[in-house]
C-alpha positions as a LaTeX table, in Angstrom:
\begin{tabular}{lrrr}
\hline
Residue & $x$ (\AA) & $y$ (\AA) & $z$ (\AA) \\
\hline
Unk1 & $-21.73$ & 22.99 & $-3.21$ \\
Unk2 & $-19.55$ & 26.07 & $-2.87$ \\
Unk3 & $-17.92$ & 24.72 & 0.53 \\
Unk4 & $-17.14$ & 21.52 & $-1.17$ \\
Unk5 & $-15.63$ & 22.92 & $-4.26$ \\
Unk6 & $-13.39$ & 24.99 & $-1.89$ \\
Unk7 & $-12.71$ & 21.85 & 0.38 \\
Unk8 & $-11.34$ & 19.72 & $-2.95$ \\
Unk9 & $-9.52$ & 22.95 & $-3.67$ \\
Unk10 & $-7.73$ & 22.72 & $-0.35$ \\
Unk11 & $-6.85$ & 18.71 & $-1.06$ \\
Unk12 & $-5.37$ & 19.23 & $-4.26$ \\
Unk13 & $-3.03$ & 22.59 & $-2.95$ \\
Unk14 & $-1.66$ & 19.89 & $-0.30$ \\
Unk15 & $-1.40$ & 17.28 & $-3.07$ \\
Unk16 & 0.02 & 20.30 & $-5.22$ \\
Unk17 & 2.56 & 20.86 & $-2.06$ \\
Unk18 & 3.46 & 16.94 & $-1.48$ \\
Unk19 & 4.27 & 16.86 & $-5.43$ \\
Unk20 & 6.72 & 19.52 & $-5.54$ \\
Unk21 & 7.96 & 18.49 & $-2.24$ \\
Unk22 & 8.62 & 15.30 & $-3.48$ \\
Unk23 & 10.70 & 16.45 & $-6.70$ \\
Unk24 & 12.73 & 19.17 & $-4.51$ \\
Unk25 & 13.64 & 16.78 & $-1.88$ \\
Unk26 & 13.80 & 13.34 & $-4.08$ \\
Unk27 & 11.35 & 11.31 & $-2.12$ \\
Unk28 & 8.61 & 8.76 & $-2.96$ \\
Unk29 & 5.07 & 10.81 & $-3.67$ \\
Unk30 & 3.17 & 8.76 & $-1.29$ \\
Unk31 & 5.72 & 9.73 & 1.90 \\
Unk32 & 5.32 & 13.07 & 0.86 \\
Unk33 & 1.65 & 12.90 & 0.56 \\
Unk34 & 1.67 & 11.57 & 4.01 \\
Unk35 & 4.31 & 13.96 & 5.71 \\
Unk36 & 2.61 & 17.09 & 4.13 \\
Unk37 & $-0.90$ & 15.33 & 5.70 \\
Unk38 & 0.52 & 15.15 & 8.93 \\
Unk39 & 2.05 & 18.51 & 9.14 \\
Unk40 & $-1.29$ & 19.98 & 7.95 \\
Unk41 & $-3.14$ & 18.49 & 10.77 \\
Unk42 & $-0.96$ & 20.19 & 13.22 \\
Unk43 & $-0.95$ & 23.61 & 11.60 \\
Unk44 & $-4.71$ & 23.62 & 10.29 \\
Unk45 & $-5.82$ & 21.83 & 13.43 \\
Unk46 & $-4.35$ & 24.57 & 15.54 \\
Unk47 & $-4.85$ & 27.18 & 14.05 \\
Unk48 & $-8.97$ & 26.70 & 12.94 \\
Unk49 & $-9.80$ & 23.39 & 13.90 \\
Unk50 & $-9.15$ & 19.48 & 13.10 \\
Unk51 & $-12.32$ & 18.81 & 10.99 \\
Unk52 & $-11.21$ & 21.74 & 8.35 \\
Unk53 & $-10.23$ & 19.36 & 5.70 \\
Unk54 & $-13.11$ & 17.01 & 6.51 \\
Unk55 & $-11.33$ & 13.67 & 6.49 \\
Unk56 & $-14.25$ & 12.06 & 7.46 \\
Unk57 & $-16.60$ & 13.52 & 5.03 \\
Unk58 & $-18.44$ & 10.61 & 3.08 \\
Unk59 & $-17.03$ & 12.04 & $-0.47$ \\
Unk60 & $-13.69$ & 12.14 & 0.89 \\
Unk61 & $-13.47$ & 8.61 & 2.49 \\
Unk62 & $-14.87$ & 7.47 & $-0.94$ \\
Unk63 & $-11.92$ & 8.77 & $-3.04$ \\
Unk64 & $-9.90$ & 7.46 & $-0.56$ \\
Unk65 & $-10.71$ & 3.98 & $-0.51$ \\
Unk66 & $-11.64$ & 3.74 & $-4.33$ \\
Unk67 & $-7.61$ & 4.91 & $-4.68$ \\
Unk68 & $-6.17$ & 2.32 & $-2.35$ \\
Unk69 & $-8.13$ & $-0.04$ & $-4.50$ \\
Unk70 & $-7.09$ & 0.99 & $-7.78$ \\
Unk71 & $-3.41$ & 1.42 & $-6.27$ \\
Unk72 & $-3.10$ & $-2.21$ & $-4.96$ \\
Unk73 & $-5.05$ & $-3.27$ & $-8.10$ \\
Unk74 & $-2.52$ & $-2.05$ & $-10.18$ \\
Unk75 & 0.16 & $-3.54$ & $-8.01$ \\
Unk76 & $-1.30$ & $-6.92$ & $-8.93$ \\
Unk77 & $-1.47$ & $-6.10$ & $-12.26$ \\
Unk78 & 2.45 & $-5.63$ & $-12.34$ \\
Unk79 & 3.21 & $-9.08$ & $-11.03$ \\
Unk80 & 4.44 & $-10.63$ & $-14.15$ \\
Unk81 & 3.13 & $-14.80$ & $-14.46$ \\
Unk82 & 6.16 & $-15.66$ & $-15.38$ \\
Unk83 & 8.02 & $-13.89$ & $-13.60$ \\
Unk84 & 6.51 & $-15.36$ & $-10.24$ \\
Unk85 & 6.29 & $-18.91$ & $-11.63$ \\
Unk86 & 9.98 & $-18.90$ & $-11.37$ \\
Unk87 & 10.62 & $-17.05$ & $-8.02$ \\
Unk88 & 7.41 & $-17.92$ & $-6.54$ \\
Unk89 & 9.61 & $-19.93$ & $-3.58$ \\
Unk90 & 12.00 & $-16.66$ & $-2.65$ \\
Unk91 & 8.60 & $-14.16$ & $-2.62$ \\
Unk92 & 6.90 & $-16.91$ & $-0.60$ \\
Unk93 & 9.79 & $-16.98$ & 1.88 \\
Unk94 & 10.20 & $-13.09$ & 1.92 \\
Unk95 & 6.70 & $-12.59$ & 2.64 \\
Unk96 & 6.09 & $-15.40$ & 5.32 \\
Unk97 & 8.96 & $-14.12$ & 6.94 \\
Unk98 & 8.55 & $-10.68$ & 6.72 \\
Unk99 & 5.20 & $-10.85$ & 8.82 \\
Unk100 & 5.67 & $-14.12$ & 10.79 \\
Unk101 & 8.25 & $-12.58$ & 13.32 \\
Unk102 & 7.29 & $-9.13$ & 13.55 \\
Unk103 & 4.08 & $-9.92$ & 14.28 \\
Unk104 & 4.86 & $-12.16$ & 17.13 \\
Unk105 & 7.64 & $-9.40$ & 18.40 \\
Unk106 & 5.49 & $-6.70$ & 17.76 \\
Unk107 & 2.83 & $-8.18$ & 20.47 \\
Unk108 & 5.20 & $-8.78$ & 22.96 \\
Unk109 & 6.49 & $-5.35$ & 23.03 \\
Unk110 & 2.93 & $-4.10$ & 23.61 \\
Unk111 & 2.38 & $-6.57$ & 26.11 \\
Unk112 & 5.28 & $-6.37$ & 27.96 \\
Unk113 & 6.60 & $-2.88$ & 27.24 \\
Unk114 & 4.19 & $-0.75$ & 27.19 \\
Unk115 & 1.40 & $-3.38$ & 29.75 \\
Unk116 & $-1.26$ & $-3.55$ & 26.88 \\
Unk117 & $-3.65$ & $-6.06$ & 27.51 \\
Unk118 & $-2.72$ & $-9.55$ & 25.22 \\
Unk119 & $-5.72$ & $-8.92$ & 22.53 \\
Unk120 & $-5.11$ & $-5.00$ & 21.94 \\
Unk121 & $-1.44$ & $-6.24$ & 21.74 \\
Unk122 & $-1.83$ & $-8.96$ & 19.06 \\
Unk123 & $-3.81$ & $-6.31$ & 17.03 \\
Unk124 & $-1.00$ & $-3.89$ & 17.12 \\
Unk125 & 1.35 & $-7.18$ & 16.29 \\
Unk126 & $-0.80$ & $-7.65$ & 13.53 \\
Unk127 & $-1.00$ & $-4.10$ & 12.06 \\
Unk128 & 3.27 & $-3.98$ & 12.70 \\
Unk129 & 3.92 & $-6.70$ & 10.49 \\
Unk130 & 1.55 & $-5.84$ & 7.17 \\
Unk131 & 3.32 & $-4.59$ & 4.41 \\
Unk132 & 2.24 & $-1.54$ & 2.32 \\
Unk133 & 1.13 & $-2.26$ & $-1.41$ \\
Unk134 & 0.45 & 1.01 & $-1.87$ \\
Unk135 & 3.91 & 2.63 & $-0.81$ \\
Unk136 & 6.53 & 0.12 & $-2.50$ \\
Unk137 & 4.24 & 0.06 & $-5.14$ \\
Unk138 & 4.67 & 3.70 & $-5.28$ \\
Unk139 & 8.64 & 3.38 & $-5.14$ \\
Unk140 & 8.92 & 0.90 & $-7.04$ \\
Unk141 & 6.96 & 2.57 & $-10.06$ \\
Unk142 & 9.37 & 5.98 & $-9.02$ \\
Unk143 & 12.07 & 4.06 & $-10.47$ \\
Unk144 & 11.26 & 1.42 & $-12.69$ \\
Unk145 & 11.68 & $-1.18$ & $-10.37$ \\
Unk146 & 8.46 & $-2.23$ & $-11.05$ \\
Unk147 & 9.20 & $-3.38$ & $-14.91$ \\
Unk148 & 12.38 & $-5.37$ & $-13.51$ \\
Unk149 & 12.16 & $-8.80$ & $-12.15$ \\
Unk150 & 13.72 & $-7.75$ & $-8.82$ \\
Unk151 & 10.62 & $-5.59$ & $-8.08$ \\
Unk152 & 8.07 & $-8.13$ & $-9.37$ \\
Unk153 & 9.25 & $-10.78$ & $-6.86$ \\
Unk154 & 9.08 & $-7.82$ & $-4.02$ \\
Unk155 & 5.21 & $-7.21$ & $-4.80$ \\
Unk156 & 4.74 & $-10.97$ & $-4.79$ \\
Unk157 & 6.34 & $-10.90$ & $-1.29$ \\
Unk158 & 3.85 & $-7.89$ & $-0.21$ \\
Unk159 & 1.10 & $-9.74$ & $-1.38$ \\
Unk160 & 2.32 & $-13.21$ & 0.94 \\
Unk161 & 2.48 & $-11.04$ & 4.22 \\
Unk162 & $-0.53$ & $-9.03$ & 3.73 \\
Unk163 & $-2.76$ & $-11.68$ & 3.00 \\
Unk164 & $-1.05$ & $-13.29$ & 6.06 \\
Unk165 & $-2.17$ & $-10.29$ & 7.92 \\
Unk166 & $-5.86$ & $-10.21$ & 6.29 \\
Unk167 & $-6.14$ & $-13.88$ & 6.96 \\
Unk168 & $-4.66$ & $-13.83$ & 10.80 \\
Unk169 & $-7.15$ & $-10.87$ & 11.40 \\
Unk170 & $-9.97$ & $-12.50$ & 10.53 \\
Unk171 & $-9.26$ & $-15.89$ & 12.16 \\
Unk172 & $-8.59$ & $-14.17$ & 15.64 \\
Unk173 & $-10.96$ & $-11.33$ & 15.59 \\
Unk174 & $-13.88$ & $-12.11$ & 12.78 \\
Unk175 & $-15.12$ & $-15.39$ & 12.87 \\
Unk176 & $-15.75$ & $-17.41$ & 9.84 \\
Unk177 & $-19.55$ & $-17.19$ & 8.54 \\
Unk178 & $-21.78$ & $-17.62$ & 5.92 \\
Unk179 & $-21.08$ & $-13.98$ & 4.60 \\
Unk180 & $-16.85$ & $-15.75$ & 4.96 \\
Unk181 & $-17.93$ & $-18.32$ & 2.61 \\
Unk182 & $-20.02$ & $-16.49$ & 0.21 \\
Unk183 & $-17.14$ & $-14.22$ & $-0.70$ \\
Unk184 & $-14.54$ & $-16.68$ & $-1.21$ \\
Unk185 & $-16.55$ & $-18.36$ & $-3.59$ \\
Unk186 & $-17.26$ & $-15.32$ & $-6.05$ \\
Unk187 & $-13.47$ & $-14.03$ & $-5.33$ \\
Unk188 & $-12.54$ & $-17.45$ & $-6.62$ \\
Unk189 & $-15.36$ & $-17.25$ & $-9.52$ \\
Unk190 & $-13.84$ & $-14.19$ & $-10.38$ \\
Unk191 & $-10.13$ & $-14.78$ & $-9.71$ \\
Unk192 & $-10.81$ & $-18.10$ & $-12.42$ \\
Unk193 & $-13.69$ & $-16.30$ & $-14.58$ \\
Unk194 & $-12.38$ & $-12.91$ & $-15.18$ \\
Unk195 & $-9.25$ & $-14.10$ & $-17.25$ \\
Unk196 & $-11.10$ & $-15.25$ & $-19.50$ \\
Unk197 & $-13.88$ & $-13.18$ & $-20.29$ \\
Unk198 & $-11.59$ & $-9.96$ & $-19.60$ \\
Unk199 & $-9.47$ & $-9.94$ & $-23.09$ \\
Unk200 & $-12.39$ & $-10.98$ & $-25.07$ \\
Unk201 & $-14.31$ & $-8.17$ & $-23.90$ \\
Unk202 & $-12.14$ & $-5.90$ & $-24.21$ \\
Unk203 & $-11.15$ & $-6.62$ & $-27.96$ \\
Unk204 & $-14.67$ & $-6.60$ & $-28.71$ \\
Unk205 & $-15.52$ & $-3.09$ & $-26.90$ \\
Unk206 & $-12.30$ & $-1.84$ & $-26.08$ \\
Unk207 & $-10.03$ & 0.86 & $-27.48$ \\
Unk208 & $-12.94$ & 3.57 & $-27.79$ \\
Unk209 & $-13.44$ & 6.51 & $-26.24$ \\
Unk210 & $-16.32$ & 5.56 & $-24.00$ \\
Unk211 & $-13.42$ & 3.41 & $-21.88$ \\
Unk212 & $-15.36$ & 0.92 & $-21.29$ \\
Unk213 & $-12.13$ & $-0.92$ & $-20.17$ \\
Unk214 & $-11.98$ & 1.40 & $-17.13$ \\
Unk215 & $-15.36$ & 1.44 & $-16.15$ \\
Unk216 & $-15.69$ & $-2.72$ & $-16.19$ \\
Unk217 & $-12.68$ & $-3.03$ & $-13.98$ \\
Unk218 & $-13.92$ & $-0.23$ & $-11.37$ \\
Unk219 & $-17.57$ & $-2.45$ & $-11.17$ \\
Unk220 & $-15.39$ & $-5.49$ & $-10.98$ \\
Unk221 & $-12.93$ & $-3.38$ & $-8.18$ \\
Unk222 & $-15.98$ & $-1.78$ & $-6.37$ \\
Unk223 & $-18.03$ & $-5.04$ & $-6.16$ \\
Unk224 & $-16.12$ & $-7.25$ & $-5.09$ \\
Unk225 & $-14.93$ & $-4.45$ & $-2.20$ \\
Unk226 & $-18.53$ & $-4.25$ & $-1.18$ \\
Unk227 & $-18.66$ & $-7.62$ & $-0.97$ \\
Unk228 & $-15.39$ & $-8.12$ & 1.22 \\
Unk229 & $-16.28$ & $-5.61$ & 3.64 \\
Unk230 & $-19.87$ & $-6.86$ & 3.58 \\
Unk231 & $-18.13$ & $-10.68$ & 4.80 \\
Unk232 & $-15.74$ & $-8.70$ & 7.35 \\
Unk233 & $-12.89$ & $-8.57$ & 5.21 \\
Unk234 & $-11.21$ & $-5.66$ & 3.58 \\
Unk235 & $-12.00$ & $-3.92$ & $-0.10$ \\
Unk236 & $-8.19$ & $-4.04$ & $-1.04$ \\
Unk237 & $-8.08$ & $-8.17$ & $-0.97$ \\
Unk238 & $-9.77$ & $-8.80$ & $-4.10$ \\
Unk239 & $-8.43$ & $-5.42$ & $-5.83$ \\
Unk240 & $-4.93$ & $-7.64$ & $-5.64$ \\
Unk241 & $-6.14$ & $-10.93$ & $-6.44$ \\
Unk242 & $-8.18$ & $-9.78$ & $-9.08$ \\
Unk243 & $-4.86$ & $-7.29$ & $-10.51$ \\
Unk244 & $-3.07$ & $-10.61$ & $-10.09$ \\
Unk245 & $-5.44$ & $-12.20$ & $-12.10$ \\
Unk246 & $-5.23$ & $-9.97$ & $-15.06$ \\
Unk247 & $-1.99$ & $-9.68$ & $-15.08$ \\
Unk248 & $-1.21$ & $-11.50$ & $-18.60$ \\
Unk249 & $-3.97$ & $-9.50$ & $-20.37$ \\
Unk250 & $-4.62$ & $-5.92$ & $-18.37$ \\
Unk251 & $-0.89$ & $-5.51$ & $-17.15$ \\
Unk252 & 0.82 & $-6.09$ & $-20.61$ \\
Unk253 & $-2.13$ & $-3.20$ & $-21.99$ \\
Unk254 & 0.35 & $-0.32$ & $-21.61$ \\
Unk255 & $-1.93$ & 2.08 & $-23.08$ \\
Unk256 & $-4.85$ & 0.92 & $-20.38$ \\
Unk257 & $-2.21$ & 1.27 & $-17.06$ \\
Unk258 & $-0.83$ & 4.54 & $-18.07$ \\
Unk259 & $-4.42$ & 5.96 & $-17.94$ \\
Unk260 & $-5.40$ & 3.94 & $-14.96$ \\
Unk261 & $-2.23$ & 5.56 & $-13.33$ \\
Unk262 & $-3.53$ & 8.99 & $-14.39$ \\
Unk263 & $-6.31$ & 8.62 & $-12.87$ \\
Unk264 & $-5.03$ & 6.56 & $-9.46$ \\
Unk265 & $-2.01$ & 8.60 & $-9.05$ \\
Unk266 & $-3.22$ & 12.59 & $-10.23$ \\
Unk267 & $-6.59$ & 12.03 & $-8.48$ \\
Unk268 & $-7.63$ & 9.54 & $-5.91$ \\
Unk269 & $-4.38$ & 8.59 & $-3.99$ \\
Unk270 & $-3.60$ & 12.47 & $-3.19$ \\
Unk271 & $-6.92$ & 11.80 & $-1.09$ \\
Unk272 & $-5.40$ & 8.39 & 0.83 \\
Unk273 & $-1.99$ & 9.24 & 1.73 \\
Unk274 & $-2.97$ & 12.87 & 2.36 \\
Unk275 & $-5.33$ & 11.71 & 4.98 \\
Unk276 & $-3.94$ & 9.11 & 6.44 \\
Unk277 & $-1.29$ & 11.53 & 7.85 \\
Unk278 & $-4.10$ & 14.00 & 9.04 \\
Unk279 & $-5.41$ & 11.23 & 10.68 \\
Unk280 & $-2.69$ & 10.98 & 13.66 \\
Unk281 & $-2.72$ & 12.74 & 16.44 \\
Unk282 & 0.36 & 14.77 & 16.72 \\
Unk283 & $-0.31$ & 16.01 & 20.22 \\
Unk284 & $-1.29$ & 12.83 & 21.29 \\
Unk285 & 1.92 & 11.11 & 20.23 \\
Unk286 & 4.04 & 14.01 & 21.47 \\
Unk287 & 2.20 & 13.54 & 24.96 \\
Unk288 & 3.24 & 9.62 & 24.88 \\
Unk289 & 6.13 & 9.05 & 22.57 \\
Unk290 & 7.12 & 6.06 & 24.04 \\
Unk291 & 5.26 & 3.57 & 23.30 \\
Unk292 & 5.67 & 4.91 & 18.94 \\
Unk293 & 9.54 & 4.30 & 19.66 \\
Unk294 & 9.39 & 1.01 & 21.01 \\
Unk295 & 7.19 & $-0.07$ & 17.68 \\
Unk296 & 9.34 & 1.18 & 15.29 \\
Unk297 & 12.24 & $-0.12$ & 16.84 \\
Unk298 & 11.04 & $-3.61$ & 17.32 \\
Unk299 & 9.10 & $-3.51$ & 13.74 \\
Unk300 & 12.80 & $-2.77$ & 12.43 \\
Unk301 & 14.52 & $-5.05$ & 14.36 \\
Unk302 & 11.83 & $-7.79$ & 13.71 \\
Unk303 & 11.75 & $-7.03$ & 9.97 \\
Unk304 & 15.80 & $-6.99$ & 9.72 \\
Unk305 & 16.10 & $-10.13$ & 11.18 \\
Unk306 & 13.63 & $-12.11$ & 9.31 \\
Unk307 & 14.06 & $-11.01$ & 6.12 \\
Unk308 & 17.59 & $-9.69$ & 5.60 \\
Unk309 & 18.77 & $-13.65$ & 6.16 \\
Unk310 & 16.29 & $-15.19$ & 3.81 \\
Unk311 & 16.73 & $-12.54$ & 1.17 \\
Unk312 & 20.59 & $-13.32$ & 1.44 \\
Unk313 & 19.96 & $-16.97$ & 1.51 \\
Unk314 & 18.19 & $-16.60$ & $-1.97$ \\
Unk315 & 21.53 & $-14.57$ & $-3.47$ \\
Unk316 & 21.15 & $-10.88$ & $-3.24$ \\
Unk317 & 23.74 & $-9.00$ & $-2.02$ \\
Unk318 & 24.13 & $-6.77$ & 1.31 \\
Unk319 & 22.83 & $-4.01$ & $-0.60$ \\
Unk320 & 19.95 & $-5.56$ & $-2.59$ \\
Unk321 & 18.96 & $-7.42$ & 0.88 \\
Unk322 & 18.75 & $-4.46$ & 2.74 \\
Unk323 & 16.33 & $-2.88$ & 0.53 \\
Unk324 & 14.22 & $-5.90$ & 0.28 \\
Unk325 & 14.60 & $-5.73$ & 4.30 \\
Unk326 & 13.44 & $-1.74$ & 4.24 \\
Unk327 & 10.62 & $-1.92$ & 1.79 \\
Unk328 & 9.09 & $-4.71$ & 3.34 \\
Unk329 & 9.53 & $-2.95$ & 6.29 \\
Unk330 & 7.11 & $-0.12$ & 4.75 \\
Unk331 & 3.86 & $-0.10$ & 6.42 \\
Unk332 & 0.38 & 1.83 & 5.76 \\
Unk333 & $-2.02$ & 0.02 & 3.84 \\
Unk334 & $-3.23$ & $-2.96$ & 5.75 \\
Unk335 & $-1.51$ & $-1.64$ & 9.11 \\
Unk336 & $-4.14$ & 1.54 & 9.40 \\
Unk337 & $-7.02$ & $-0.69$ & 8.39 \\
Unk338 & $-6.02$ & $-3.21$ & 10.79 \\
Unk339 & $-5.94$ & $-0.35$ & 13.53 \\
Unk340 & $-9.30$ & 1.39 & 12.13 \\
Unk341 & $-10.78$ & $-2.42$ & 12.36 \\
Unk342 & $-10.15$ & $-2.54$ & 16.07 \\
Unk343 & $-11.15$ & 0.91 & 17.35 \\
Unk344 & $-14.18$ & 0.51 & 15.55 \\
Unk345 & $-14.71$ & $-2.68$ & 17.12 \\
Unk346 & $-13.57$ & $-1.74$ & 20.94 \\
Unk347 & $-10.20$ & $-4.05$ & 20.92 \\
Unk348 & $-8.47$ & $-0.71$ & 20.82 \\
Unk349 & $-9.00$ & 2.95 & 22.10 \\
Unk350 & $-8.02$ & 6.48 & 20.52 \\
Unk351 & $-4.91$ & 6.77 & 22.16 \\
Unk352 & $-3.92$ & 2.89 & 21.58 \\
Unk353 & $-5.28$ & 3.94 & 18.15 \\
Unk354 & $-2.99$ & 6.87 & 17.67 \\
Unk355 & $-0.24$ & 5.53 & 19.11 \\
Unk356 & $-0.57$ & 2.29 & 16.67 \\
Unk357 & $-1.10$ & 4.60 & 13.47 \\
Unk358 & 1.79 & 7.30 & 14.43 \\
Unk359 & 4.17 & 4.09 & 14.05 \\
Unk360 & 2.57 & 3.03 & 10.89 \\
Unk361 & 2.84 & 5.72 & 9.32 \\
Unk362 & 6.46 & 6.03 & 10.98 \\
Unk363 & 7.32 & 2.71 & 9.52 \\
Unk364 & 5.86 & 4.13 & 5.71 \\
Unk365 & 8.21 & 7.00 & 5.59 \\
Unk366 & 11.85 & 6.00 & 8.04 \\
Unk367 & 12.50 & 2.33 & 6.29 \\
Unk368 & 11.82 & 3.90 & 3.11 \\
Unk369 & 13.83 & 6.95 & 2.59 \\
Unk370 & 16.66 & 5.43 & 4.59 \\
Unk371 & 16.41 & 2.67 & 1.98 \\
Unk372 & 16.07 & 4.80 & $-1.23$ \\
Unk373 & 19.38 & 7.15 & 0.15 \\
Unk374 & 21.80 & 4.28 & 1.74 \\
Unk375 & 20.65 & 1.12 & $-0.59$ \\
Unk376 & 19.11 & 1.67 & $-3.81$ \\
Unk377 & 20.31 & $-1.06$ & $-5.66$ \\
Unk378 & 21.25 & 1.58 & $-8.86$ \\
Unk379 & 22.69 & $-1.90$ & $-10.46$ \\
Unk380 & 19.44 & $-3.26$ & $-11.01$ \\
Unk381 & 17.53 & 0.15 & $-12.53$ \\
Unk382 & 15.89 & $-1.08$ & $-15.81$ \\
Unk383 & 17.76 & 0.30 & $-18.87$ \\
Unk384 & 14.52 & 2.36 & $-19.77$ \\
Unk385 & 12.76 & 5.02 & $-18.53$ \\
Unk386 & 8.86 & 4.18 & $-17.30$ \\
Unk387 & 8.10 & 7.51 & $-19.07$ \\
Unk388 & 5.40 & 6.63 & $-21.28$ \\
Unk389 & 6.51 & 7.68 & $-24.91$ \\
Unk390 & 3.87 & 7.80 & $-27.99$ \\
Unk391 & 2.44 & 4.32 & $-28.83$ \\
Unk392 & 3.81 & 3.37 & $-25.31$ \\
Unk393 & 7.05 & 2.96 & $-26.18$ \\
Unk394 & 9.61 & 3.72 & $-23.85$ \\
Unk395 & 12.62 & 5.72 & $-24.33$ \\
Unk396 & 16.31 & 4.63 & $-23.48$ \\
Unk397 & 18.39 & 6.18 & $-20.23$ \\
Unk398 & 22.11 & 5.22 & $-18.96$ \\
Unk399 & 22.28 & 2.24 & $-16.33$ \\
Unk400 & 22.06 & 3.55 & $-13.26$ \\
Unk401 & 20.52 & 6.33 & $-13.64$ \\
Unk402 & 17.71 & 7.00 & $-10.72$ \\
Unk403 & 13.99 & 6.75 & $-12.78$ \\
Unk404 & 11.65 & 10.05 & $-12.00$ \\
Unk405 & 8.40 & 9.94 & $-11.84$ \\
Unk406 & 5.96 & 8.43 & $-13.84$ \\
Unk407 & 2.90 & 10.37 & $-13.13$ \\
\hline
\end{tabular}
């Protein structure tokens, strides 16, 4: 146990590393997370070896996965009901947009850029246009955004293009079965089930020490991921339906996110980000740059000019449109699953693969801080901080003033 001690030692220096990083240099956690992953696999992987973090050790995937779950679930938790009731139509039209065109440009530029073959191309196409949960989550909790209505209707437009991306994967690449059908009858049984019996449970059992709140949610979380990934789908689906789901009962429970975040944020999604940047291949995308450039430039382009028009067309301003634009421009979550899903299933290889996740992950961290420095919205900053005061009140800032962290 000694080497493993040590090993979770080593994650939480880098997490230690992206944390400050991200104060001294104002950035979102989660790019930090990623940058400091990526420049770790080029010094550590140099200098003693790429497997000295063990990113593919069992324990580690685990945490991983169990914090992209928790993140996105806690995403879907934010989505307000009433909220989306009333700009359900403009996050329908964001989302649909953002992953409609990019997509389709996305495979043509791996078709007839870079000569991919058509089905490694529509892959890449796929992975291009999915939005990440995790990362505008991330910003959007950095400051405050995610208590406004502005930043509600954005995670209701991340949820429309991923589960356009989720869906298009599976109709092209994993037939519909038996194991299809099973799941989207429990996900339904618990989308329409868990409402109910959530809040009643919980005021019955809830508010004592053993947490019993937590550990129901993480069976729900956890099952229903086993079950996804059992039918060929992916873990984080259900973690945002079912957050969606709760959010009139567990998302107004103040007390019961801010220790869901404590856990998410301070333990497991140190683990995700950090290895999803120690994933890529550095040298591999320093040998063949190319083909990275030409998908972030068409993701961008794509992205800009889908989504900058409808956002305008629904009344934001340049400014508020071009953030929209940027974070749905953010990619990571769904992208490097949708690249994992076709290495391990032959419709890529590793340097398609690398190639594919370098621009991901390029897509996570360029949109983003260009956004956060250039377009930050600063009008629309709620008028408190998310700092959680006692009795989960919050305490009052100036307008305008740019939200810290909320770990």
């Amino acid at each position: 146990m000694t080497g493993v001690w040590a090993l979770a030692a080593l994650w939480f220096a880098l997490a230690l590393i992206a944390s400050l990083a991200s104060n001294w240099f104002r950035i979102s956690t989660a790019l930090s997370e990623i940058i400091v992953g990526m420049i770790a696999s080029l010094i550590l992987g140099a200098a003693v070896g790429a497997d000295v973090l063990g990113p593919n050790e069992p324990w580690v995937k685990v945490l991983a996965g169990v914090g992209a779950i928790l993140l996105t679930f806690l995403a879907g938790a934010e989505l307000d009901p009433d909220v989306f009731k009333l700009k359900w139509k403009e996050a329908a039209a964001v989302g649909a947009a953002s992953f409609l065109l990019p997509s389709v440009g996305c495979a043509a530029a791996g078709h007839y850029l870079l000569g991919w073959e058509m089905m490694p191309s529509v892959l890449a196409g796929i992975a291009l246009a999915a939005t990440s949960v995790a990362v505008v989550y991330t910003v959007m909790m950095e400051f405050g955004f995610n208590r406004t209505e502005y930043g509600k209707t954005i995670l209701a437009a991340c949820f429309i293009t991923d589960l356009g991306t989720v869906v298009t994967l599976g109709l092209v690449f994993a037939p519909f079965t038996i194991k299809t059908l099973i799941f989207v009858v429990v996900a339904v049984a618990a989308f329409v089930g868990l409402p109910w019996l959530t809040p009643r449970l919980f005021k019955l059992y809830g508010g004592r020490p053993s947490e019993l709140e937590t550990k129901f949610l993480l069976l729900c979380l956890l099952g229903l991921g086993s079950l996804a990934t059992w039918a060929g789908s992916e873990a984080v689906l259900p973690a945002y339906l079912i957050g969606m789901a709760l959010a009139g009962s567990v998302g107004r429970d103040h007390g019961l996110i801010r220790r869901l975040r404590t856990v998410t944020i301070g333990l497991l999604t140190p683990f995700y980000f950090t290895r999803a940047g120690y994933l890529v291949s550095i040298p591999a995308v320093i040998a063949a740059p190319v083909g990275v450039v030409f998908f972030l430039v068409i993701e961008a382009v794509t992205k800009i000019a889908s989504v900058y028009p409808v956002a305008k067309y629904y009344g934001s301003s340049h400014k508020e449109a071009m953030y929209t634009t940027l974070l749905m421009s953010s990619g990571l979550t769904f992208g490097t699953i949708s690249a994992l899903f076709g290495l391990s299933n032959g419709i890529i290889d590793k340097s398609q693969y690398s190639t594919l996740v370098a621009a991901i992950i390029g897509t996570a961290i360029i949109p983003t801080m260009i956004a956060n420095s250039f377009y930050l919205p600063r009008h629309l900053l709620p008028k408190t901080t998310p700092q959680d005061a006692p009795g989960g009140q919050a305490t009052a800032t100036p307008l305008g003033q740019v939200v810290k962290r909320v770990e």
